[in-house]
C-alpha positions as CSV (number, residue, x, y, z in Angstrom):
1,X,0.0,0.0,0.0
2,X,1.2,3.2,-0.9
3,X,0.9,6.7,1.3
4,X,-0.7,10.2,0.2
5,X,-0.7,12.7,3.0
6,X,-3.0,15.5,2.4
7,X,-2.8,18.2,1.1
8,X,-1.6,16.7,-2.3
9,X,1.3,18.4,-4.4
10,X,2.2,17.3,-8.3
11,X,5.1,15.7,-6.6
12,X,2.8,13.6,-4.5
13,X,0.4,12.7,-7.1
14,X,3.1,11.8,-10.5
15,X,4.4,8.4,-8.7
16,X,0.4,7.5,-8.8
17,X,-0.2,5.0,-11.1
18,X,-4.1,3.6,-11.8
19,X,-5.1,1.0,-10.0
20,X,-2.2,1.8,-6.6
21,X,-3.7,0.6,-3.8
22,X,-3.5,4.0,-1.2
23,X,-3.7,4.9,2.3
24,X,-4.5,8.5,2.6
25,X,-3.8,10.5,5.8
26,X,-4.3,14.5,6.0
27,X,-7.1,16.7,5.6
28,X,-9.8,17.0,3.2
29,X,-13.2,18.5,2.2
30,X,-16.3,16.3,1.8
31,X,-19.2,18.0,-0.4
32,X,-22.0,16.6,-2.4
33,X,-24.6,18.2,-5.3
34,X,-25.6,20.9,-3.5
35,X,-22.3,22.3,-2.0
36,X,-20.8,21.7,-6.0
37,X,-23.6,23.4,-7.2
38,X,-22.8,26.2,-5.2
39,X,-19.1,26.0,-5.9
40,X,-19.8,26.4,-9.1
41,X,-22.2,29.0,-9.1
42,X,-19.9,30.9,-7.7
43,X,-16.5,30.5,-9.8
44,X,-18.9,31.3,-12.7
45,X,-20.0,34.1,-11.8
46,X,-16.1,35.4,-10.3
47,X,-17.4,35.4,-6.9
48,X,-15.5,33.9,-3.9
49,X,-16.2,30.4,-2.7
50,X,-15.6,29.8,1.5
51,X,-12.9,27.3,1.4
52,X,-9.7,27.2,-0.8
53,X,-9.2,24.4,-3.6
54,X,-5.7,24.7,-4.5
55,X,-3.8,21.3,-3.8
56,X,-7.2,19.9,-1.7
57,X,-9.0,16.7,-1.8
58,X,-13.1,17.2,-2.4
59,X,-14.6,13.2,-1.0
60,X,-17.8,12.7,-2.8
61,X,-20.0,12.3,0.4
62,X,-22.6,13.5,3.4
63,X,-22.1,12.0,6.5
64,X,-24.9,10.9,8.4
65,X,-25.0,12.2,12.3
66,X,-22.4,10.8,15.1
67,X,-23.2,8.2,17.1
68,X,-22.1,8.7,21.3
69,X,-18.2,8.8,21.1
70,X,-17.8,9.4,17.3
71,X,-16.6,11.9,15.5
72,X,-18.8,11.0,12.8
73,X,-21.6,8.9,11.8
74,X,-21.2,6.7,8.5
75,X,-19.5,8.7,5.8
76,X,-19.2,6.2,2.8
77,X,-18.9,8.0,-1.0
78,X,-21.6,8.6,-2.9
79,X,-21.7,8.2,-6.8
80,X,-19.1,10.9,-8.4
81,X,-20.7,10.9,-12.1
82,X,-23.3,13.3,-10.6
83,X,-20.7,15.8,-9.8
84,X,-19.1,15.5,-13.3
85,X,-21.1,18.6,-14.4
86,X,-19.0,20.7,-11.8
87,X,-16.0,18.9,-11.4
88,X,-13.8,20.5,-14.2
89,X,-14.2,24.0,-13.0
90,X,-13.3,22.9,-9.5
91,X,-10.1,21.4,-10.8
92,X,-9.5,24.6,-12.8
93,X,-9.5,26.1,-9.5
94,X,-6.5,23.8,-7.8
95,X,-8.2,21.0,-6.6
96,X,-6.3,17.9,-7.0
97,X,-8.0,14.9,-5.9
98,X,-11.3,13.7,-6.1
99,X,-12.3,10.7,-3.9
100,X,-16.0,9.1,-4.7
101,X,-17.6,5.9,-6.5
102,X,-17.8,5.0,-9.8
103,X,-16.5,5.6,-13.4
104,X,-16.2,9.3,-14.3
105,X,-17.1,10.8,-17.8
106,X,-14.6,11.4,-20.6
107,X,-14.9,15.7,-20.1
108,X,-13.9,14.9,-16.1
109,X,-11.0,12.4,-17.1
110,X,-9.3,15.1,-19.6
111,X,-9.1,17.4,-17.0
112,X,-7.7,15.7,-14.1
113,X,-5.1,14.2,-17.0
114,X,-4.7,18.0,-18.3
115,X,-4.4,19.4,-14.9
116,X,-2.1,16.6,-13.3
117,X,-4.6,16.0,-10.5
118,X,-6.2,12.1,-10.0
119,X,-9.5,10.7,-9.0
120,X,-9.6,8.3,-6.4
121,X,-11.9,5.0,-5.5
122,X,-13.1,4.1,-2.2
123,X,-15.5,1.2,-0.4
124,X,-19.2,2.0,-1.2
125,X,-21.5,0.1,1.1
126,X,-18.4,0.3,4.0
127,X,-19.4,3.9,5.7
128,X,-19.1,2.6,8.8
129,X,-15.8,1.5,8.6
130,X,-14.4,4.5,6.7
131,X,-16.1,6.5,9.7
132,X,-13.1,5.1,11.8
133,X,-10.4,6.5,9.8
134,X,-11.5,10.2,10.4
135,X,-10.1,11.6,13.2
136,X,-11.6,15.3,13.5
137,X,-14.8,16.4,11.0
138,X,-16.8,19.6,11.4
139,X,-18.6,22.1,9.3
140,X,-16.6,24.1,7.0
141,X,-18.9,25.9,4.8
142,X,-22.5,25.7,3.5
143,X,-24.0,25.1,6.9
144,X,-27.5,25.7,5.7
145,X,-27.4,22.5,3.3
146,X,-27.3,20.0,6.2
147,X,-25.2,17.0,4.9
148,X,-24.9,18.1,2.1
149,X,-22.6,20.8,3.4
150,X,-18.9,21.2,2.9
151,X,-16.9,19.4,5.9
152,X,-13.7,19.6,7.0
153,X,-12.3,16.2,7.8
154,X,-8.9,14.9,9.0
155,X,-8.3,11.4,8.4
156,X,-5.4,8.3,9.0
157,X,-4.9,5.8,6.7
158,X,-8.2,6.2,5.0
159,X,-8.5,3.0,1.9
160,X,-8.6,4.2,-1.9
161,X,-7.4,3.2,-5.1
162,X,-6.4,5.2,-7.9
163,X,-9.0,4.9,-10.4
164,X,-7.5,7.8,-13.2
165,X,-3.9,8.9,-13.2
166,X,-2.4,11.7,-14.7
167,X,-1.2,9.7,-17.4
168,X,-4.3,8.7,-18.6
169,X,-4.5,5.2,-16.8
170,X,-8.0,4.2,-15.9
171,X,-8.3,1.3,-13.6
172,X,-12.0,0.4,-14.9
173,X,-10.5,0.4,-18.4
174,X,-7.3,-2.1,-16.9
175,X,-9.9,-4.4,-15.3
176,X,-12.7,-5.2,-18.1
177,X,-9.6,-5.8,-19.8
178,X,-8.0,-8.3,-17.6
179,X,-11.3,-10.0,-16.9
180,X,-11.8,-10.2,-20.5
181,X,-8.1,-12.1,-21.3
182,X,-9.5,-14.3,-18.5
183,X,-12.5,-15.0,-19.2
184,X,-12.1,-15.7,-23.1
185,X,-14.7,-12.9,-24.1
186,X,-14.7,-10.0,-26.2
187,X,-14.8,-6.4,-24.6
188,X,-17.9,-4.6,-25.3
């Protein structure tokens, strides 16, 4: 398993390769639709957004409330393709890792490859064991949208694979392949 401590430089990010298996300490921001949608709003329209972007992670995900003792409830990703619509702007902007579920679409994977940043994979259906990897979460901006707003979280060793590199790699691409040879069967 490899290491990415948070936030990310180019540095950090080039020895990535798709499909790296990654433990990711440091902080990061979590937003969903409504806190992108926001985002975005904003950097269209040249106004100010509340937190910064440049070399930060954005995890595709709303926590659900802490249980007694936590510092947060279950905080597994949500699916990232909805957030394609806002993600290139946001990378424009400096951010440099995008942690969710799911393939991305051909406009998102041009511009994490254009702007040297990477999209990372992690556990859906495991929330409540991702929970345990964050050490410190509170509100960061957006506090009207509920969970949906932006959160400031600090986690250890927090699973994810790297899904698109800056090369161009794309782990879903490497896989249908490789179960493909092994299977016998075409690709679709």
């Amino acid at each position: 398993m490899k290491k990415l401590t948070l936030p990310a430089s180019g540095d950090d990010i080039e020895c990535l390769k798709a499909g790296d298996s990654l433990f990711i300490s440091g902080e990061l921001y979590s937003a969903r639709d409504a806190a992108h949608r926001r985002m975005h709003y904003a950097l269209q329209n040249g106004l100010d957004i509340p937190v910064a972007l440049k070399g930060r992670a954005i995890y595709y995900m709303g926590p659900s409330p802490a249980p007694p003792g936590r510092v947060i409830g279950s905080c597994g990703p949500t699916t990232s393709k909805r957030m394609d619509k806002y993600t290139p702007l946001l990378i424009e902007h400096g951010t440099k890792v995008v942690i969710g579920k799911g393939e991305r679409s051909q406009h998102v994977k041009e511009a994490l490859k254009h702007s040297g940043s990477i999209y990372l994979v992690t556990f859906g259906g495991a929330g409540a064991y991702l929970s345990k990897c964050v050490k410190e979460a509170e509100v960061a901006a957006y506090a009207d949208l509920g969970t949906e707003a932006i959160w400031r979280i600090r986690v250890e060793n927090f699973p994810a694979v790297v899904a698109y590199d800056i090369y161009g790699g794309d782990l879903f691409e490497q896989e249908t392949a490789r179960y493909s040879r092994s299977t016998g069967k075409a690709e679709d």
